[in-house]
Structure formats: C-alpha cells, structure tokens
N, C-alpha and C positions, 0 to 999 in steps of 0.2 A: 642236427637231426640225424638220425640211423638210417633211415633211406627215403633215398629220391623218389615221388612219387608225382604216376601220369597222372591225367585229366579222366582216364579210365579209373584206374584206382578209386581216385578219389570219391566217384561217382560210386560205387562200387563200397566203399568203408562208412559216404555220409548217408548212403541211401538217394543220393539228388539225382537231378538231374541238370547236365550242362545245356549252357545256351552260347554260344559264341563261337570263331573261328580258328583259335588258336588251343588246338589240341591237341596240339604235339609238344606242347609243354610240360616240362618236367619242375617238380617243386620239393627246393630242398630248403624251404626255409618258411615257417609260417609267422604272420602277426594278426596280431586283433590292437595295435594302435600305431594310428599312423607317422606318430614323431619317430618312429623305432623300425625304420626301414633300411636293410642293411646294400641289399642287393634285389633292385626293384624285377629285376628278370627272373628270378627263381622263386620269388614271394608269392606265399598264396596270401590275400588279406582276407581274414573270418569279421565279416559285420558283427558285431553283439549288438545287442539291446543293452541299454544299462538305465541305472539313473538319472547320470549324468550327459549321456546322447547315446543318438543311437548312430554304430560306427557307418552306415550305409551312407550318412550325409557325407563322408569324407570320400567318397569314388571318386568322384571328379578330378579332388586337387591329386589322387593314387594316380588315376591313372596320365595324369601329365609327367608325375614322377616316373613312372614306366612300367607301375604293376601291370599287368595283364590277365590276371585268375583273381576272383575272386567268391569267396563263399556266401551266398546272401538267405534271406527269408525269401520263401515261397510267395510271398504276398507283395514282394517288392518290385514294383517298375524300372524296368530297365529304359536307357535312355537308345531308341535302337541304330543313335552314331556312332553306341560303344561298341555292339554288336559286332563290328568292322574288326575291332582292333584290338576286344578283350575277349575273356570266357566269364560266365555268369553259374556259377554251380547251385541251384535252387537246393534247399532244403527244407522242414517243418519248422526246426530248432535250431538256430546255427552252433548254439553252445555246445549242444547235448553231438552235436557233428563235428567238434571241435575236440572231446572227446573222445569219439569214437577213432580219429586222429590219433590221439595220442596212446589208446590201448594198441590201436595198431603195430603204434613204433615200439609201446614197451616190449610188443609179443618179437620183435626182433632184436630185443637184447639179451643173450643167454647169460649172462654174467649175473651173481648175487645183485636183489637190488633188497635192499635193506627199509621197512616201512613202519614210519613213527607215528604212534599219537596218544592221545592221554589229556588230563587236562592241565597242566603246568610241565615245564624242561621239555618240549617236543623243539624245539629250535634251538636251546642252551645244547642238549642232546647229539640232536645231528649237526651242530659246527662243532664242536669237541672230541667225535667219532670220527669226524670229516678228517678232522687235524689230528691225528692220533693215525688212523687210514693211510697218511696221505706218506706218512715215513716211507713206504714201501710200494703204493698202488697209486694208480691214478684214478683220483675218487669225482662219480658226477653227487652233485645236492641241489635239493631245492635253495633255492636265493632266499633270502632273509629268510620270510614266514610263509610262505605260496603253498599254501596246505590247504586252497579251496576248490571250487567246482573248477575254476580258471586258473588258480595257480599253478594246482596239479597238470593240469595238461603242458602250461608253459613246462612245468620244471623239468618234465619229462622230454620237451622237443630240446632240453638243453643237455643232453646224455648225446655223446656221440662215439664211433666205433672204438676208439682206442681207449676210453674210460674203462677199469676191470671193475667197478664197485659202483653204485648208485643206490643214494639216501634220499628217502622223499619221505615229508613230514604231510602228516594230514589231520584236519579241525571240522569237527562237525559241530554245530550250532542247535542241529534241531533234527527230528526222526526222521529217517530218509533218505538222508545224505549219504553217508558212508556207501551203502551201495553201489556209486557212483564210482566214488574213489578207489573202493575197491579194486573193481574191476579195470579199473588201471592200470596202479600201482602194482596187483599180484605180487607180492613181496614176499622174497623167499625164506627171510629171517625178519619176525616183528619185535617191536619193542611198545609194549606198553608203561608211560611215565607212571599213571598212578590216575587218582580220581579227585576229584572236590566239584566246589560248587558254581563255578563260572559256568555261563551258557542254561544254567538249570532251566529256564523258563521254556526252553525248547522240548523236554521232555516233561513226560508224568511224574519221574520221580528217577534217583540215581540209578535204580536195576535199570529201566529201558534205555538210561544213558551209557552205561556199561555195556548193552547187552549192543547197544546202536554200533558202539566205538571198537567192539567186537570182530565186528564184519570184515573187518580190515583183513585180518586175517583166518578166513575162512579157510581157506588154499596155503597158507603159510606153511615150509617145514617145520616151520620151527617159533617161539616164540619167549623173548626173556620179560620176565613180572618179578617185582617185588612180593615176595609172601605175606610179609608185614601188610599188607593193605587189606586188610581182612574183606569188606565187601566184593575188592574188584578178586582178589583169590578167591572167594566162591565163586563167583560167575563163572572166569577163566576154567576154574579146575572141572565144575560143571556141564562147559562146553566146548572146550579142548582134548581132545588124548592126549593121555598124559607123556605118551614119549616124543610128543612136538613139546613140551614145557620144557623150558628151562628154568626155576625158580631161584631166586635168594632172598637171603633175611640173617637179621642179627642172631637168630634161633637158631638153633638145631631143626631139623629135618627138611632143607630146601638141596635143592643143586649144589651151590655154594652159599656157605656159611661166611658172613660177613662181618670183620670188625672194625673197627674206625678207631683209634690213638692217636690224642692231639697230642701236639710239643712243638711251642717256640714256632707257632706260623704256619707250621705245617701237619698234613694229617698221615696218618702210615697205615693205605688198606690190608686187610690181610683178607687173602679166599682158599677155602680150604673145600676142598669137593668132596663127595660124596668116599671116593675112593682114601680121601685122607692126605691127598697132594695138597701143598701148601705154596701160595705164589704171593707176593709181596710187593706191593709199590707205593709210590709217597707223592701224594697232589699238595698243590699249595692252598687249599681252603680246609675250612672247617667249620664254616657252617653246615646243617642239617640237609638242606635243600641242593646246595651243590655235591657234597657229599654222595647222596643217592643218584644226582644227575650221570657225575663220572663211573662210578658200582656200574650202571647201565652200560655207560661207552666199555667200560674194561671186559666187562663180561662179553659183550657187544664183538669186542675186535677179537678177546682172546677165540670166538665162535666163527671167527670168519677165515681162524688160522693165520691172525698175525702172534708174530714172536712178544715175549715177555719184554725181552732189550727194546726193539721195535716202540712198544705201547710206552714205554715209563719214558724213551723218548719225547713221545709224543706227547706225553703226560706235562713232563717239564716246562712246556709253550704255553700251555692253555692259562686261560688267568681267568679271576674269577668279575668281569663285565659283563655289561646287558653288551646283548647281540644285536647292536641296530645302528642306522646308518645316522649320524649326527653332524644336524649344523650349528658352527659356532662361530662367535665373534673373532678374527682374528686382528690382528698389528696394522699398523693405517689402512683402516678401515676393510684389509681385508674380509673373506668369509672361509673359514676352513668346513670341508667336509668331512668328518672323520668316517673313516670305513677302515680300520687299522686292522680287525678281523677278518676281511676277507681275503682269497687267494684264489676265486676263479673266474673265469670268464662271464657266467649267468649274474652272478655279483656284479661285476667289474659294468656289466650291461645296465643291470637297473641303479649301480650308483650314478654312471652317467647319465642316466634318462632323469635324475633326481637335478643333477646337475645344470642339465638342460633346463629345469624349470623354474631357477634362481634368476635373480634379476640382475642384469646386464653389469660386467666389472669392469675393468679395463683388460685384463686376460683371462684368460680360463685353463689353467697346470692342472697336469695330471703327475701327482708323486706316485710310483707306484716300483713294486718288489721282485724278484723274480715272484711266478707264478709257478710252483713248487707242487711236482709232482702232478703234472696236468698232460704229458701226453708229449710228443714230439715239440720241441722247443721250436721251429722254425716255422710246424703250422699254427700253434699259440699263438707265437709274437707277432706271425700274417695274419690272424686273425687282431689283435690287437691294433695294428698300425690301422685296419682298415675301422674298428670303432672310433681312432681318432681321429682320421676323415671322417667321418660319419657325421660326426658328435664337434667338428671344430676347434679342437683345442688348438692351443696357441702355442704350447709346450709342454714337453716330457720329461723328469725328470727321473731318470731310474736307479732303484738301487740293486747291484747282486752282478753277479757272476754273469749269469742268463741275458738280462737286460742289457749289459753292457756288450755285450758280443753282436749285439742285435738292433744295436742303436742307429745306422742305418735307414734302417724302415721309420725311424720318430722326426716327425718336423727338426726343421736347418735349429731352430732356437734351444734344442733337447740336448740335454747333460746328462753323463752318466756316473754312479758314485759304486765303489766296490764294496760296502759297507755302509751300514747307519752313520758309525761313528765317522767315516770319511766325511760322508754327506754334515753334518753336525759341525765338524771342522772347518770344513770351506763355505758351508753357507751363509750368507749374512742376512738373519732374517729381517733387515731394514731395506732391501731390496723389494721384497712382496709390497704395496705398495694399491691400494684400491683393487686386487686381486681377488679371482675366487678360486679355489686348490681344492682338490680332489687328493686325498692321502690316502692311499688302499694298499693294505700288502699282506705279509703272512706274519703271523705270530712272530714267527724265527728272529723279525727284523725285527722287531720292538719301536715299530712304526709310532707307540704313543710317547715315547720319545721328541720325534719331531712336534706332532701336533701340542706337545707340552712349549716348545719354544716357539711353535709360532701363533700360537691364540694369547687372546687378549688376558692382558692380568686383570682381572677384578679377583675381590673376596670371591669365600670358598661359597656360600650361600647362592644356589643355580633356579632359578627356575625352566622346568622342562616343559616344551611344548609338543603334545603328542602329534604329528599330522597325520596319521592316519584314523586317530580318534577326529579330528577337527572335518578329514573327509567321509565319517561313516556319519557324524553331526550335519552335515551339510547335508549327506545322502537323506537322512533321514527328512528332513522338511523339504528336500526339493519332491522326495516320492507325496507328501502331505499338499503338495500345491498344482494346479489343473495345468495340462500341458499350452505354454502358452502363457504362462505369467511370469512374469519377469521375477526374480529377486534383487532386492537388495540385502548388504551387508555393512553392518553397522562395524565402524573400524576404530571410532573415537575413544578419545582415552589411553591412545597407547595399544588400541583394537584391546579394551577392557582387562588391559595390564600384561600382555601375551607377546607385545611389539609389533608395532601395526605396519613395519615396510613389510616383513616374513610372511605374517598372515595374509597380509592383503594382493604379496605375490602367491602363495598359495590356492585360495578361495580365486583370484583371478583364473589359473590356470584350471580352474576344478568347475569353473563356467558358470561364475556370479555376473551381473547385467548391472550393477552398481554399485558404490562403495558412498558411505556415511561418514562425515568427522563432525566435530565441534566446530572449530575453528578452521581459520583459511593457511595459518600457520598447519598445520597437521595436512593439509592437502597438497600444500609445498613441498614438504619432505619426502611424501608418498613419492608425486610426479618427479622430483630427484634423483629418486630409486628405482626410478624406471615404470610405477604403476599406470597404466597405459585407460583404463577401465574408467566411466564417467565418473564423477567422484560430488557428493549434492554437501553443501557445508551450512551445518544449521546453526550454525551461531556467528554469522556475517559483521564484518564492522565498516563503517564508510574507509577506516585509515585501508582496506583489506581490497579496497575495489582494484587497486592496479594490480594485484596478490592476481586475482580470481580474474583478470584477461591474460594477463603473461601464462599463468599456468592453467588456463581450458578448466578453473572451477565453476559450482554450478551453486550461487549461492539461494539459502532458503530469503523468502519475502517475504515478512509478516507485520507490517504497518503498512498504512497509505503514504504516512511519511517517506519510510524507511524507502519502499517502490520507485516515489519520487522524485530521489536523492539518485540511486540508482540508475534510472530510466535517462536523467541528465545527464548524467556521468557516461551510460554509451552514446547517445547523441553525440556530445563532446566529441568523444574519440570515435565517432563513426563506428562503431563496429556493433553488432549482434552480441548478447549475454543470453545463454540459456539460464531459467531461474525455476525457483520451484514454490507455488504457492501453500503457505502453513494455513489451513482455516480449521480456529478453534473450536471444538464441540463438547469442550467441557474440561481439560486440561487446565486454561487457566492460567499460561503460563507466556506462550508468545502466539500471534495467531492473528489472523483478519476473521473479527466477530461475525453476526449477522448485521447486523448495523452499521455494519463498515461497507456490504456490497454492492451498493452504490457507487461509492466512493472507488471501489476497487476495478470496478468494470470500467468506468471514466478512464481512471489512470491506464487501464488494459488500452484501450482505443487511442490513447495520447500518445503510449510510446510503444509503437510496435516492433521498437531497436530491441525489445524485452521478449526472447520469445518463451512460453510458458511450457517447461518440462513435464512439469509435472502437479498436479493439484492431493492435499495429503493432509489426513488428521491424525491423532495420536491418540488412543482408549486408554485412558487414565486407572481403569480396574480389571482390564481382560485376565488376569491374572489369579482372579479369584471372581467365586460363582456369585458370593455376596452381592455383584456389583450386576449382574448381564444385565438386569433390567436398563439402568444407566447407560450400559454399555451399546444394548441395541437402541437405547431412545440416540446416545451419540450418531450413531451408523447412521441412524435415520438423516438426522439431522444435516449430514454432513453428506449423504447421497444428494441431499436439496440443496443445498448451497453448491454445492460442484456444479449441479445441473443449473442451477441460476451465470455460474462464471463461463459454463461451456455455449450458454447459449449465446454466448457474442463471440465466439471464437469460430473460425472459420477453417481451423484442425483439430485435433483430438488431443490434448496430454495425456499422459500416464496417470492415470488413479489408485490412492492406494491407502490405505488407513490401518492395517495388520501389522503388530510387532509380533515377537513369536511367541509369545501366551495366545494373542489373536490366531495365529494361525493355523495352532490345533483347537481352540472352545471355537471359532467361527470362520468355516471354511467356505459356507458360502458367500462370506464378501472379501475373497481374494481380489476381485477387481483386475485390475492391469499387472500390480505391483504389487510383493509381501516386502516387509522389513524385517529381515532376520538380525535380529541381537543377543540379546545372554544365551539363549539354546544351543548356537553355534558355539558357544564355549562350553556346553555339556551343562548346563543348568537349564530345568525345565520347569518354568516356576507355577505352573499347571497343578503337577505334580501327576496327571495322568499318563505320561509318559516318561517315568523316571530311570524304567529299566533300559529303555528304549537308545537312550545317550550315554555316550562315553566320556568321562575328566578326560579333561584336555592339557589341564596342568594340573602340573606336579613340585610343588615346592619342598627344597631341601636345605639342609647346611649338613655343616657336621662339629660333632664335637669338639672343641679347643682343649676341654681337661675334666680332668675326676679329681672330685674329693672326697675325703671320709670326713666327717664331721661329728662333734662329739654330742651327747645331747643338752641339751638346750640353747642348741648355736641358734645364732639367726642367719637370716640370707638377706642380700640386696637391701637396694635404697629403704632407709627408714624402717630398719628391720624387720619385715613385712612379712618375709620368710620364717618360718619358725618351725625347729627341730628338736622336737618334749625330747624322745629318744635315740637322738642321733640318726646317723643316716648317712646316704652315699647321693652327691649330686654331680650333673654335668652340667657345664658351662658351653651352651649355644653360640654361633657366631652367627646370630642375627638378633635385632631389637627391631625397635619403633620405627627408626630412622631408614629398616629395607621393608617397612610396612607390615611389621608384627605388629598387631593394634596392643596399643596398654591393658586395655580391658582384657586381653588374657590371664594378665597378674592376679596370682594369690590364685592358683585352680582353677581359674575359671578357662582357663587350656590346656590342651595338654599334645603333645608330640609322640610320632611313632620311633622308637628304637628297638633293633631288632626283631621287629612285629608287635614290638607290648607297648601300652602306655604308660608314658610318660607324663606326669601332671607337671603345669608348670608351678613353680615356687618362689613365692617374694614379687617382687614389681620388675615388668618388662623394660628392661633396660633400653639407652638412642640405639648399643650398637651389640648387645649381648642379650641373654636369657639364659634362668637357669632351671632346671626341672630336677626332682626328685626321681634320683633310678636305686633305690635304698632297696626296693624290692628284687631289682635286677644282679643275678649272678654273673653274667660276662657281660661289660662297657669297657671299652677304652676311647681316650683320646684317640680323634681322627674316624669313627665312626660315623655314620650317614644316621641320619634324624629327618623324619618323613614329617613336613609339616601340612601340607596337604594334599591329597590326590585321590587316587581311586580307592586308597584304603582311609580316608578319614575326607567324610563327606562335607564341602563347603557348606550347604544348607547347614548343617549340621552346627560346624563351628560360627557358624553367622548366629542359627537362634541362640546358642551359649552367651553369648554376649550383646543380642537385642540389636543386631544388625541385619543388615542381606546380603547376599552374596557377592552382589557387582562390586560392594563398598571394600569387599575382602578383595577381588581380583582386581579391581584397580588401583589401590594404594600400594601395589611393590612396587617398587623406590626404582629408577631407572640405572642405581649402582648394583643394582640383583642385576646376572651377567642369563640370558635368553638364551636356550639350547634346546633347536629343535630336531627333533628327528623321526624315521620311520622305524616303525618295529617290526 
C-alpha cells in the first residue's frame, strides 16, 4: 500500500465512525478475507457482505490472530470485551468504504496509472503491456481479472511507492458501475479493447454499454481505440476531444495506420503515424484477436515512452495462452499449479491463497523465477520469504540470478537453480511424489517447460473446469435460497464428469453444508482426499457397511429391510450411524412408500444406534411446468409423511425435497435443506434462468491431421462419410471411448475450429473423429477443436441427438485428463 493510515484518517476517507481503544494505530495493510492475513498488527479487516458470508462472523478468530482495527456495518453489534483491545470503525456500506480507501491511495500515486476495459483482451492486454513495461520500469497490475467493485480496490492497495507504472483492468456487468471504478482508477492513459455482446443483458442496448464503459475515462489524458470498430468510434469520437484520441486501424486516417504480414508463424506489425514515421516489430501469433490485443500494448508502451528495442524485447516473451491460473494432474499423484505467466507479488499472493485451498498433499513447493523488474530485490524477496511463512510452504525452489543470491530468507529444504535448463538437468521429477507445486515465474524463464515435465501424461483431449464459473454457479442459488438453509451438493458421478475430489474441495471451501455420491466407494476416495464436509451416499450396499463407519459416511435408508440390516449391523459394533431417510412421493424408484410407515417408525424406536439425519423426497418433474401440478400433490404428500416420522422423534432432522429445477419453480419449500445438482455445473434445466449460469466445462482435443480428399472419397467405418466433391478433413483425437457419443456420426455434430463449424463426418470412432473443415481456409494439424463450452451449448448438443445434458457431462471417459483453473 502507498501510505500508512491513522484511525483518524480512516474515520475521515470512510465517513465512520470509531468505537474502540486502540487509536493510535496506523494501518499499512488492508483485507476483506481472513485466510490472507499477512501482518495481523497493521491490518485493517473490511467485513463485506457477500453471498457466500458475511465477513463480520470472522472477528473473533481476527482478533485472536491479533488484528486490532476493524471496518464493520453500522448495524453490527459489537461484542463490548473487544472494546478493551480493538477499534471498531462503523460505517453505512463497508464496500463503497472500502473504496473510498482505495481512491485515497490511488490519489497518492503520481506516476502513470494505465486503465483497461472493453469487452474481450482487457486481462490478455494488461499481462502483455505488463511484460512488455517490465523491460525497463517497475510495473504494479491488477492480479489475474480483479476488474470489479472489490477487485479494483485490492489491485490498487497492491501499487506500492517504488512501482513507476500501474495497469488496472475494469468489467462492468450492468449501468452504474463504471462510476465507481472510475473514480478510482483515474487513469492517466486508457485503453479501450473493443465491444461485443457479453454482459448485454445488463444494459438497453450496446450504445448505453459503450457510453457506461466510457466513464472510465472521463479524466483520462489520453485514450487508444481501434477505429475499425465502427459503433464504439462513434461514441468515443462523439465524446471524447479529439486531441485525448489516439486511434488506429488497417485504414487510412487514424493515428497509426496498421498492417499485419503473416510468414512461417509469425506476424510483422508495421505503424506508420500520422507524420509518416514507420516503426516495425514481429509478434508470434497470427491470429485476428491476438493480433489487435498486442497493436494495443505496442501503441500502449510506445505512448508511455518506452523505446522501440525495449518493446520487441518484450514482444519476443509474450506467447499467445489464456491468462489464468491452472490446476493439473501431475506425476505420482502429484497436483501442479500452473501460474507460468506471472511475475509479481499481487499474483504470487492469490496463487497462493488458490493453493491454500487444495486439498492436503504431503508438501506444498513453491517453484518460482526471479520476479523481474519489481522494485528493490531485497524488499521483494522480504516480502516473499514472509508469504511463505504465511502460507507454509515446505519448500522453495528458485530459479535466476535474484533468487539465488537471496536464498537465505527460503525454508532449510529450498534449492536454487541459475537457469530453467540447470533446473531441467538436475531435477528428477520421480522425486515430486504425492506433492502439490506452485510453478509461477516470468515469461523469460519458459517456466512451461517445467510444468511440461512434470504433469501427468494423458492424450491431448483436456477437459477444463472453470472455478470461477462453478463459484458465480454456486453464488447464484445460494442468493435463490432463505438465510438459514443449508445446501447440499450433489458430487456423484465423478461430481457429473468434472472430477469430484477438485469440485468437492472447491464447493467445500466456497461454504456447502453437504455433499451427495451414489455409492460408498465414491465417498472413500473423496474422504482420502482430504474432504472433511458430511457426505449422504444414496445408493448404499450391506457389502459398504464397514465403508460408511471407517469413513464417517451417511448412508441413504429406503426399505424396512434394508433399515433393519443396518440398525443390526451398529448394534453389533456399538456405535451410532447417521442415516438419511428416502420417502417416496412419486419417483418410484427407491423410497419408504406410505404403506411402509408403520413399519418404519417401529424399526425407528427398535434401533436408536440409527440416528436420523435427515428425512427427503425427490420431484420427479420440477423441471418442467407440464408436471407442477404432480409436483405440488408430491410436496404435499411428502410434508405428511415427514410429519407422521417426526412425530416419534424426540429431535428434529433436516428436511429437504428441492433439487435445483425445485429451487428456482418452488422456493417456498426450501425446508431445512436444497440439493443442488446439474445448475452448479451451469445447466439450468428450468430454462428460466439460462442467462443467469456460467459453462463450467469446456471440452477440447486438437487436431492429429489434415487431408485433402478427392471427390467421391468416403470417410470412416463403413464408409458412412461421403465426399460428392472432394474436400478437406480433420482428424480428432477423441472418439467414443473419452465419451464422444456415436450418435454424433454422419452431422449430427459438429466441433468448433477456429470459431467456425465444424460438422462431423462418417461414424464416431473408440478413439478418433473426423469433421469436414472443406469450407475452412486455415487448419493445421495440432489446432485446438472446441467441443463443448461456452461457445456451443450442452443443451443444445444433447437435443441434436435425443439426449440431456447430465448424459453428455457424465460419460467423459476418466482418461480425459481434468484442468482446472481460475480466470
């Protein structure tokens, strides 16, 4: 942070007012969560409100840690033993105070601070400007994507005095926002990416999204646009002065005049200004979209007054990858994190807070680079040594110049390597060993290097799991359900083909109250992996009884039999089983009828080694309106039977009959308990809330080869394929066998390459596919092939072929290799 601030201040920037004894407290460090505490004596903690909690419930355990100041809501009760020994800074809003915080601090940085947004490349943008920047200055950015009402302010408390340059991206959703951000940021040169149609349903229409994304730079000297973007250059030109513009475009009459020449891999920009000077440099992409991404950074640095040598420096590093933090399977059983793009502290912070929230390995490494161009090397790598206190790591493995001189400050277990290639030579990666690695450094190193030799080998075919779509999926039904109801999460199947150790570590940390499998084998593996959260198993076997005491399962009951067998079996072994009763209301499937509860309440009073978790039905139609009537005679039905089982029970269970169709068509019988299942994987089979959820996965391969074919070839098994007038196909690395359903064959699917579609062609192979790209001007082998995700809608390819969607997400084959990460 930029400066130290009193308890006066403070009082003073949020508008509060303090309550407590300790006012002579100065605060150089702020949070709003409390795993992320670095130095509990200089920490202010800001409560938020969220979805997920509200941060005021954590004072307690803050202030054992040793905060002393905290920010809270005006409405909130203090406890008055804290009085003694903290400060209490009341406020209306703690966000909008949170804030006003961070306009504070930006108002005390003189130095360019550079402001993004647009609706695609705002994050590609500023890590490529950042890296490009960092040849010469020491550059602050926002951390991954932190372009919101709360990012923005973190990224800003992460700017400190010796940074010359600071990049902050910003994302508005909906009219309103920007305001906010604005006045932050205050950005002395903006960058607008461009415009499309994400986020649309927030405004009326693209003018008031233009004119919202505008605001950014009201105040700006200065501002670079592409001219080619015909709607957002009227608006800009329309309310801009035009000597704050900087424009380009492949046309005549911008700033710079822009050309692009591909060859052999690489592209060769040329910009030619206004005056007729001509400047030259050569990135490694050639696609459309990265293309215009870099045009920004070049024009970007060449306006900030870096040199031409400087930028095509910096140009030579940048690669053309998504920007985000990724976890992967690695080498006996390790987990790698890949963070190979990053190079600074605010990064380095939330990889490890990512890190933190993986499940238990036997070590936790941190590989990591010199940190390049960050400011004084001695306060960096003191700041460093004290994150891995913080954060526990077990070992440090550094590579560079910097790192090694400084090795000292790293745990007795820490190694240092002068070089990738040093490190690559002496390493043996049969040594990592049930391990979780953090691997973060700067481009220079070519850190994907490592992470190539130490992840797991599977086929190229990935499936990716988004988590921050999986937590805005979660947010979203947890805001849908009354404070006070528990969730579950439904995990079975593999958590619905997504890998149910990752998610169900995830969703735990994200504050779910239960977890769902089939079987008692899937609740074994979870509790192996560290999942700590009750866990209910609806498809119990008697072989599974010793399964479900050894590892604390909770299984479902739905015979008198079945009860029976059970209820003997703790007896037996003396001990207590929590169990959860199934009563059928029209499913049909497994269940204690009406007929049965008699029979059931008996058995309840016979063995009370059984104690009752839970009581629970399942609406067989919530999913469609066809059925409510059904739906509510169920409820009914199944309110009366509960109350007929509670009435001999001498506590209360958890009641609960809502899967997530139920829990947005019928909110009012949340009950005790919801069951969230397919929504939390972005399918909302309502269809009232479609815009509402994010894909969670994203299934890929890539191309093995191209053919030309002449006409009347055929393709695949039993020549099914067929080609009147020749044509051009690729060959898929995936089939049936990583759960490409056959029913694709002969058109009835089709894949994205390069944004276009692709139909498939001929019969879906165990371990291949081929599609017709006859139409497509540039495919090559080794090309990325988008088979599902945000651009080609599961719903979509499920009605293609007379399925649904769970049948599409749970059939990838467990040799598709799971990579999840944050964007």
């Amino acid at each position: 942070m930029l400066t130290s601030l009193s308890i006066a201040q403070l009082e003073e920037i949020t508008g509060g007012k303090a309550q407590g004894t300790r006012r002579d407290q100065l605060i150089s460090q702020i949070s709003i969560d409390s795993r992320q505490i670095l130095h509990a004596e200089q920490t202010l903690f800001v409560a938020l409100r969220g979805a997920k909690a509200d941060g005021a419930d954590f004072i307690p355990e803050l202030i054992e840690e040793g905060i002393r100041v905290f920010l809270v809501h005006e409405d909130w009760k203090v406890n008055e033993n804290w009085v003694d020994c903290a400060t209490f800074i009341y406020t209306k809003d703690t966000r909008q105070a949170l804030q006003h915080i961070a306009a504070f601090q930006r108002s005390n940085f003189s130095k360019p601070i550079v402001g993004i947004t647009g609706s695609n490349g705002k994050t590609i943008i500023k890590e490529w400007l950042g890296q490009v920047l960092s040849q010469r200055f020491a550059v602050a950015k926002s951390p991954k994507s932190y372009n919101s009402q709360v990012g923005v302010p973190l990224s800003i408390f992460g700017i400190q005095p010796y940074h010359q340059v600071a990049i902050l991206e910003a994302g508005v959703s909906k009219s309103g926002d920007m305001e906010t951000l604005s006045q932050m940021i205050l950005p002395d040169l903006g960058i607008f990416t461009n415009i499309g149609s994400a986020h649309e349903e927030g405004f009326s229409g693209l003018q008031q999204k233009i004119q919202e994304k505008l605001k950014l730079f009201s105040a700006s000297k200065l501002l670079i646009y592409c001219k080619d973007h015909q709607h957002l250059t009227k608006e800009i030109e329309s309310q801009i002065s035009s000597e704050k513009l900087i424009s380009w475009s492949k046309k005549p009459g911008a700033d710079f005049s822009v050309s692009w020449k591909t060859l052999e891999g690489k592209t060769r920009i040329a910009l030619m200004k206004s005056d007729l000077n001509t400047m030259t440099f050569q990135v490694p992409f050639m696609d459309q979209a990265s293309l215009e991404n870099v045009t920004h950074v070049i024009i970007a640095a060449l306006t900030l007054g870096e040199d031409i040598l400087a930028i095509q420096e910096g140009l030579n590093h940048l690669k053309p990858v998504d920007m985000r933090l990724t976890l992967k399977p690695g080498l006996n059983d390790s987990l790698l994190i890949d963070d190979t793009y990053n190079n600074d502290l605010a990064g380095l912070k939330v990889a490890l807070e990512f890190m933190s929230q993986q499940r238990p390995k036997r070590s936790k490494i941190l590989i990591i680079s010199d940190l390049l161009q960050q400011g004084l090397p001695e306060k960096i790598y003191s700041e460093v040594g004290e994150l891995i206190q913080s954060y526990g790591l077990d070992q440090i493995i550094g590579v560079g110049l910097e790192v090694k001189r400084l090795e000292n400050l790293f745990p007795e277990k820490s190694k240092t390597y002068a070089s990738t290639e040093q490190f690559l030579q002496n390493v043996d990666p049969e040594s990592f060993q049930n391990d979780l690695l953090l691997i973060t450094g700067a481009r220079s190193f070519a850190f994907e290097k490592i992470v190539n030799r130490l992840q797991q080998r599977i086929h190229g075919t990935t499936l990716e799991i988004n988590l921050n779509a999986l937590t805005h999926n979660f947010n979203f039904y947890k805001k849908q359900i009354k404070p006070g109801t528990k969730l579950m999460v439904m995990v079975k199947a593999f958590a619905y083909g997504g890998g149910a150790a990752e998610i169900a570590n995830h969703i735990q940390t994200m504050g779910a109250d239960y977890l769902a499998v089939a079987f008692s084998d899937e609740g074994v593996a979870l509790r192996k992996q560290g999942i700590r959260l009750p866990i209910m198993v609806l498809n119990p076997v008697e072989e599974s009884f010793d399964l479900l005491r050894e590892f604390d399962l909770e299984p479902v009951v739905f015979s008198p039999e079945f009860l029976k067998k059970l209820g003997l079996y703790a007896r037996h072994h003396q001990i207590q089983l929590s169990i959860h009763l199934d009563l059928d209301t029209g499913m049909h499937r497994l269940g204690f009828e009406q007929k049965h509860l008699q029979d059931l309440k008996k058995l309840i009073s016979e063995f009370p080694e059984l104690n009752i978790a839970s009581l629970y039905t399942h609406l067989v139609g919530a999913d469609e309106e066809v059925h409510h009537d059904f739906s509510i005679q169920q409820l009914d039905q199944f309110m009366s039977m509960k109350s007929e089982v509670e009435s001999i029970l001498d506590y209360k269970p958890l009641i609960h009959a809502l899967n997530s169709a139920g829990i947005i068509r019928y909110p009012d019988y949340q009950m005790d308990m919801v069951r969230l299942g397919i929504g939390l994987y972005g399918v909302e089979v309502t269809g009232k809330h479609d815009a509402s959820l994010k894909p969670v996965s994203t299934l890929k391969t890539t191309i093995s080869q191209v053919k030309e074919l002449p006409a009347g070839a055929t393709v695949g098994y039993s020549r099914k394929g067929i080609l009147p007038f020749g044509g051009k196909i690729a060959t898929l690395a995936i089939g049936y066998a990583d759960g490409y359903d056959r029913r694709f064959s002969g058109g009835n699917g089709y894949v994205l390459i390069r944004g276009k579609k692709a139909p498939v062609i001929g019969n879906v192979c165990m371990d291949m596919v081929m599609v017709d790209v006859s139409d497509f001007s540039e495919v090559k082998a080794g090309d990325e092939a988008i088979i599902y995700g945000e651009q080609i809608s599961l719903k979509e390819l499920a009605d293609q072929i007379g399925t649904i969607p769970y049948e599409l997400l749970t059939n990838i084959s467990t040799r598709v290799k799971r990579v999840y990460y944050l964007d």
